[in-house]
VMD Tcl script that draws the C-alpha trace (Angstrom):
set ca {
  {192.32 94.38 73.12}
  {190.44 94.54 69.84}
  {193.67 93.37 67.91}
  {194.22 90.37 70.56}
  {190.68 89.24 69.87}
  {191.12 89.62 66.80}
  {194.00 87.64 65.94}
  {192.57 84.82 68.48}
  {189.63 84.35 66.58}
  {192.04 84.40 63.25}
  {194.17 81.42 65.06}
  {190.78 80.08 66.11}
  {189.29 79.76 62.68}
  {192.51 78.82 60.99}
  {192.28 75.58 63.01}
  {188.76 74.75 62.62}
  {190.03 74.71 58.86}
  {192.93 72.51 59.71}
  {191.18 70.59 61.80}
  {188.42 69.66 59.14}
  {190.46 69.60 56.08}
  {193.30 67.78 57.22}
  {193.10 66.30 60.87}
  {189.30 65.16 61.17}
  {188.66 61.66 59.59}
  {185.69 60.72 57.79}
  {184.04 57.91 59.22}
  {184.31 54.35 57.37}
  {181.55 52.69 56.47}
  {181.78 48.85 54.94}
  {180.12 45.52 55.53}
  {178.85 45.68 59.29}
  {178.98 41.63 60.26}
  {181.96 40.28 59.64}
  {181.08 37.09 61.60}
  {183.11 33.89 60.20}
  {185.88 36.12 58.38}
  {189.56 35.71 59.54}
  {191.44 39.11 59.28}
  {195.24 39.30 59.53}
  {196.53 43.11 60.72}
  {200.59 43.40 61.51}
  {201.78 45.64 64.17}
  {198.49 45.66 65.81}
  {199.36 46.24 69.50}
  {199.22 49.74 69.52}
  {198.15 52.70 67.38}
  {196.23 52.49 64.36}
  {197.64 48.59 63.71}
  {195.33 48.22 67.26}
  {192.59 50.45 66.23}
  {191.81 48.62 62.87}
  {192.05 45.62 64.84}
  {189.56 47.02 67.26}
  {186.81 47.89 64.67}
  {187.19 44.37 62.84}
  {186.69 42.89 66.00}
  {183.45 45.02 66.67}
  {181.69 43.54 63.65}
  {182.52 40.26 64.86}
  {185.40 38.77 62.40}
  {188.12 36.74 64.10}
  {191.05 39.23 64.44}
  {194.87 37.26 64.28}
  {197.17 39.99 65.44}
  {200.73 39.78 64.19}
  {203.45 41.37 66.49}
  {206.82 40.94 67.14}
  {206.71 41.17 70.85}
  {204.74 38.59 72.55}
  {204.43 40.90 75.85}
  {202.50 43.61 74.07}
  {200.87 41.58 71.27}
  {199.19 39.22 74.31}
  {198.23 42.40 76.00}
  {196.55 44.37 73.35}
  {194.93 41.09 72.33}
  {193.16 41.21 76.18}
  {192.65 44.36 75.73}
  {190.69 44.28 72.33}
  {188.76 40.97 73.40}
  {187.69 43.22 76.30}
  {187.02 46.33 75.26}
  {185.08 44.52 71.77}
  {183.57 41.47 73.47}
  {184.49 39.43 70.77}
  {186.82 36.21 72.27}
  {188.50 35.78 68.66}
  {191.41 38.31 69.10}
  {194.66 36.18 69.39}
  {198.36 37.50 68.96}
  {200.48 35.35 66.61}
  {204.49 36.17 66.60}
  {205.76 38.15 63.34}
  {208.93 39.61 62.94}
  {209.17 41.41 59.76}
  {213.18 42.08 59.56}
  {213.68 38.02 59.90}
  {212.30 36.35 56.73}
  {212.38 33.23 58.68}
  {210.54 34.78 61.32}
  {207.39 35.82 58.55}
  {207.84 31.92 57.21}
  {207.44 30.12 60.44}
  {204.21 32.85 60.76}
  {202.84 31.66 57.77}
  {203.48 27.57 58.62}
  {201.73 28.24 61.51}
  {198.84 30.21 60.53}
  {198.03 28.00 57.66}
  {198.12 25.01 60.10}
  {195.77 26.13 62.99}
  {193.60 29.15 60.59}
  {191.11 27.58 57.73}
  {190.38 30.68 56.50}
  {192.00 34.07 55.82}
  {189.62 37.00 54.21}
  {191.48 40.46 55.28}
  {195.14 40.81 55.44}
  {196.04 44.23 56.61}
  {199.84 45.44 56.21}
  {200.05 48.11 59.10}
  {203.27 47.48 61.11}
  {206.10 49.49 59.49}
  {209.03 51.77 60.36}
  {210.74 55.00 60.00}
  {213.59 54.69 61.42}
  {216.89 52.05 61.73}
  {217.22 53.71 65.51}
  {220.58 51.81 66.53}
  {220.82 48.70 64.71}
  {222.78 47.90 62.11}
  {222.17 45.12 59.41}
  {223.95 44.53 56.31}
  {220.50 45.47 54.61}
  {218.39 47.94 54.12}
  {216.05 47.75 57.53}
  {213.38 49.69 56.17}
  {213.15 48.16 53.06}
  {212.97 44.76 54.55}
  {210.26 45.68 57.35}
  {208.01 47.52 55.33}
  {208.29 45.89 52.09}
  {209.69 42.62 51.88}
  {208.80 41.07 54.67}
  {205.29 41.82 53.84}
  {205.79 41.15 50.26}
  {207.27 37.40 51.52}
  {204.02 36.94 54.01}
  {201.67 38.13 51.05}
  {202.97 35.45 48.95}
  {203.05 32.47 51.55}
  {199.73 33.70 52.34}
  {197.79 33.70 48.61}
  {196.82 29.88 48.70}
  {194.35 30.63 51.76}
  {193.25 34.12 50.44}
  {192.71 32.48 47.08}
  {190.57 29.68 48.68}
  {188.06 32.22 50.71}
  {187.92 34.52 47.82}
  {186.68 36.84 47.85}
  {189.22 38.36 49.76}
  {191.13 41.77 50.15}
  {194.88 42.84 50.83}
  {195.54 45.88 52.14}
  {198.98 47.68 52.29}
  {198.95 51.11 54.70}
  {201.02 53.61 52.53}
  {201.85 57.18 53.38}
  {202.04 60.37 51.19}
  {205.87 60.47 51.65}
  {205.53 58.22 48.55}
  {205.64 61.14 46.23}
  {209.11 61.59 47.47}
  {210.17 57.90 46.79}
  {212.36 56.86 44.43}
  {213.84 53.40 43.87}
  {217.12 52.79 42.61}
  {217.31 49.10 42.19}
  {221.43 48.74 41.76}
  {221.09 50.10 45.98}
  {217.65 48.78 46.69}
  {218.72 46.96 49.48}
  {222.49 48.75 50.94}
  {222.34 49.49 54.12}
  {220.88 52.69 55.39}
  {222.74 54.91 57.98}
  {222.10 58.37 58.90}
  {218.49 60.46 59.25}
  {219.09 61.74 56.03}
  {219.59 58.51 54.54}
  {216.46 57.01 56.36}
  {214.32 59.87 55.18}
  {214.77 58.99 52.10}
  {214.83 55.31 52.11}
  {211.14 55.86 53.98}
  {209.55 57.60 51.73}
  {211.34 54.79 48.95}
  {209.88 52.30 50.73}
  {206.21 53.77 51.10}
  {206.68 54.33 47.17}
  {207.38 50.54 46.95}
  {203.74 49.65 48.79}
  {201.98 51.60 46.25}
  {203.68 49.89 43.37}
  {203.16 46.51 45.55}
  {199.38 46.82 45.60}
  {199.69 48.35 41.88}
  {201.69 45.21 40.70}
  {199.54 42.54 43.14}
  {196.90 43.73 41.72}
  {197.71 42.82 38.28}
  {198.86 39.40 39.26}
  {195.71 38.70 41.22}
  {193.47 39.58 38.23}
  {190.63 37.17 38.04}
  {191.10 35.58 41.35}
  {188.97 37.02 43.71}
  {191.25 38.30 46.04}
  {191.78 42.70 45.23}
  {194.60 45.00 46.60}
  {194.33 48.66 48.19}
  {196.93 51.19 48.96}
  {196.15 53.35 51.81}
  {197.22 56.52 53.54}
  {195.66 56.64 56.79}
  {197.04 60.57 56.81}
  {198.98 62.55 59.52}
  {198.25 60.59 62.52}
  {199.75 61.03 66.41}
  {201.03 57.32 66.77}
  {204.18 55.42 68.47}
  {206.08 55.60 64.66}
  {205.63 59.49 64.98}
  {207.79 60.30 68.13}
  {209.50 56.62 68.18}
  {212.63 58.15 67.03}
  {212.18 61.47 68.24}
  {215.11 62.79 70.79}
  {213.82 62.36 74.71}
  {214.35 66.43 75.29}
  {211.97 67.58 71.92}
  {209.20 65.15 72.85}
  {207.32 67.29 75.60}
  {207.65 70.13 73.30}
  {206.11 67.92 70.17}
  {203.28 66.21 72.35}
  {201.13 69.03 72.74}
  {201.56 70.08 68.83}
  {200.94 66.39 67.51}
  {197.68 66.44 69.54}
  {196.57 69.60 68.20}
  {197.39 69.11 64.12}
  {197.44 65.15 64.11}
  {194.77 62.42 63.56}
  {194.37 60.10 66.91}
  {195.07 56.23 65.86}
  {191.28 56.05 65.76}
  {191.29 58.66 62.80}
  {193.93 56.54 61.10}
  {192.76 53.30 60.87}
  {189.85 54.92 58.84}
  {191.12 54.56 55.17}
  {192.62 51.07 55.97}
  {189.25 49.65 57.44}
  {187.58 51.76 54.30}
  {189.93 49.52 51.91}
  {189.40 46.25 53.93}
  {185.62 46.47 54.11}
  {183.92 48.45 51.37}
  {181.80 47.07 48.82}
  {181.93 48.01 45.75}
  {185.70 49.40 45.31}
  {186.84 45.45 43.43}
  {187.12 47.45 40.50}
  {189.62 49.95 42.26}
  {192.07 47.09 43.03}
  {195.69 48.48 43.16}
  {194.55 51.72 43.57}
  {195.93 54.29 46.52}
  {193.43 55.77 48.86}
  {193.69 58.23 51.12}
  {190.26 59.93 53.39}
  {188.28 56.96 52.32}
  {188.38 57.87 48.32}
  {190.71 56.62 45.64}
  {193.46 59.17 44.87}
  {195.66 59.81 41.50}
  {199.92 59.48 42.71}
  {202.42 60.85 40.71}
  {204.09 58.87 37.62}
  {206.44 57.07 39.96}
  {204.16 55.38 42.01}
  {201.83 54.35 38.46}
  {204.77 53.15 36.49}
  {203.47 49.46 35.86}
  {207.11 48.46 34.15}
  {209.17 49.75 37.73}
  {206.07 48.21 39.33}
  {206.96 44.44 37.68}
  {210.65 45.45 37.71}
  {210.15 45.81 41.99}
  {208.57 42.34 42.06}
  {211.18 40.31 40.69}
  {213.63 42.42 43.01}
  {211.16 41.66 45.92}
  {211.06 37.70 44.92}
  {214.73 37.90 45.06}
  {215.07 39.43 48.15}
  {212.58 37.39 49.67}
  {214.46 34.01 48.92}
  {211.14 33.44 46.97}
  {212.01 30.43 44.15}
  {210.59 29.69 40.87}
  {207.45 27.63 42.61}
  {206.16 30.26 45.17}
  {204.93 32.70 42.29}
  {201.26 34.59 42.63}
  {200.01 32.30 40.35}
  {196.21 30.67 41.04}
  {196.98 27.03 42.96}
  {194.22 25.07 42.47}
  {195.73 22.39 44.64}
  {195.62 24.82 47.89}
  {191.72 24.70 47.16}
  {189.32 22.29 48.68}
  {186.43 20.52 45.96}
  {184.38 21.01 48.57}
  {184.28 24.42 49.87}
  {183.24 26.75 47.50}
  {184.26 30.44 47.44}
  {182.22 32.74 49.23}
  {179.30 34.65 46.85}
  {180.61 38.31 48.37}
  {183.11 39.65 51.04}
  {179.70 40.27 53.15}
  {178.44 37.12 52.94}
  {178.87 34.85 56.46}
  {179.43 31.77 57.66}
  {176.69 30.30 59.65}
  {178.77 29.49 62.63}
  {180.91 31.90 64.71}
  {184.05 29.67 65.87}
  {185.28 31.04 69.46}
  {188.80 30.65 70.73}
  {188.36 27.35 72.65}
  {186.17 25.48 69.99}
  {187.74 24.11 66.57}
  {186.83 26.15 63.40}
  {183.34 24.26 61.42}
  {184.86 20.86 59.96}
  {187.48 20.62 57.04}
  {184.14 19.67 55.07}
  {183.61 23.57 55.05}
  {187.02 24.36 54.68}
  {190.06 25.19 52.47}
  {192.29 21.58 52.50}
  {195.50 23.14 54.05}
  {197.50 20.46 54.01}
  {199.31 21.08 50.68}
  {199.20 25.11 51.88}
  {201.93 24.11 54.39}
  {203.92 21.59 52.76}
  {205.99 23.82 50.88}
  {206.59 26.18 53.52}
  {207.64 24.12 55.79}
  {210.19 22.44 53.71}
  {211.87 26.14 53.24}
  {211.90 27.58 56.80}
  {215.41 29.29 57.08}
  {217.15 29.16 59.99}
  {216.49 32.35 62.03}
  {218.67 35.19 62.71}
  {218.82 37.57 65.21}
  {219.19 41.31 64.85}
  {221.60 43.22 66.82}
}
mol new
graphics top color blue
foreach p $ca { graphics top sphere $p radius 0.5 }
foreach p [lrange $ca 0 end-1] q [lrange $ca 1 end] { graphics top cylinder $p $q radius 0.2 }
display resetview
């Protein structure tokens, strides 16, 4: 009996450590009012895509999420705009595998959205599952296409600088390494997509690295962030039907709940004082060293002329400052905390262009290069 008590209590206290070292995540902190700030998340209808979502909402910024089903994306916008009271919570469509797809996103955000102050990188995956593309799935969802929607995006983050990017990383980029003669060959097999994961989570911390060097002197700072072990949707996606039950009760026990997750992204997004961190990896709301792969700033550059590549980006859509996307008349804000002073609400136009970023040049060049759009099998 003594020996059974024993060995509970070991079990006991050996998760209390788990549970606080690993599991448990520290609270975020940031700018509290967020009223008259325009935050972009992706894959925000469920897990920690919805919780960061959530939280913005809360402190009162409007909250664009960007999903690729319009079913769920409508519903967890109800749900947020209920559950945060705020009636600025609207679902935009984004598919991330279909470059025209993340074009017509950006058209259309830049002609109905005046501003744009948080862009959060969250949706992602780990998996092909059964489809087949002649490139590399993962690498397109989880870098590309947010590399290509970064990009489209600057001239309005530029114009309400300043302004912060935010690309949700993972440890498994320690185990990444990029091979740019295969960067984008088809993936098939678990083994392969383990690897080309983790290669692809490497390539978001070299993003933010590389972004961040671009962006120098504009305002608008970059942030790389692990939001740790977490019990979400991309966990058990993939996951055969018969090993879930067995998996459910484990992932509860040794995993962080979406809430937990969304910490270090929401740290990244809303903390003052971290500008001079920009391109920097976090992980439990604190800036972390990563191994010599994911600091290399020469694969870093070499990455972003693959990615413009990729991306169907030409010689004109660089990250270079466009003073013609920016207004004379609207200044950029004095700090990310500072406010507008008035809150827009879903069924009233934004304050008048007066106060705003001139978009009209924003979308010009977009438009002209929507591709046609393609369907994945």
């Amino acid at each position: 009996m003594e020996a059974l008590l024993l060995g509970t209590g070991l079990l006991l206290g050996a998760y209390v450590l788990v549970y606080y070292n690993l599991v448990k995540a520290p609270p975020c902190g940031g700018i509290g009012n967020l009223r008259g700030r325009t935050a972009v998340v992706t894959g925000a209808n469920s897990g920690i895509g919805k919780m960061t979502a959530l939280e913005l909402a809360r402190r009162g910024a409007r909250v664009v999420l960007a999903c690729r089903s319009r079913e769920r994306g409508e519903a967890a916008a109800f749900d947020l705009r209920q559950e945060s009271g705020n009636n600025e919570v609207i679902f935009m469509a984004l598919d991330l595998a279909n470059l025209a797809s993340v074009r017509a996103f950006a058209t259309a955000f830049l002609s109905s959205e005046p501003r744009l102050d948080i862009l959060i990188h969250n949706a992602g995956i780990s998996s092909c599952g059964r489809t087949r593309e002649a490139f590399n799935l993962l690498l397109r969802v989880n870098h590309i296409g947010p590399f290509l929607l970064t990009h489209l995006l600057l001239p309005c983050l530029k114009a309400c600088a300043p302004s912060r990017v935010v690309v949700v990383a993972s440890a498994a980029h320690c185990r990444g390494r990029l091979d740019f003669k295969r960067l984008d060959r088809p993936v098939v097999g678990w083994r392969q997509e383990l690897r080309a994961y983790a290669d692809t989570k490497l390539a978001n911390v070299l993003f933010a690295r590389e972004l961040a060097n671009q962006l120098e002197g504009t305002g608008i700072t970059c942030y790389a962030a692990h939001p740790g072990p977490v019990n979400s949707e991309l966990f058990l996606r993939h996951v055969p039907g018969w090993l879930r039950p067995l998996l459910r009760p484990l992932a509860w026990l040794v995993l962080r709940a979406p809430r937990g997750g969304a910490q270090t992204p929401l740290y990244c997004a809303l903390q003052e004082g971290i500008e001079p961190l920009s391109g920097r990896y976090f992980a439990n709301c604190h800036v972390e060293e990563v191994p010599p792969a994911a600091r290399d700033d020469r694969a870093a550059h070499r990455l972003w002329e693959a990615s413009k590549r990729l991306a169907g980006l030409g010689p004109g859509e660089d990250a270079e400052p466009d003073e013609d996307s920016q207004s004379e008349d609207s200044g950029p804000p004095s700090s990310l905390s500072t406010t507008h002073p008035e809150e827009p609400t879903v069924s009233q136009p934004y304050p008048s262009p007066q106060s705003s970023p001139d978009l009209s040049k924003m979308t010009h060049r977009i438009q002209a290069k929507v591709e046609p759009e393609t369907q994945l099998s």
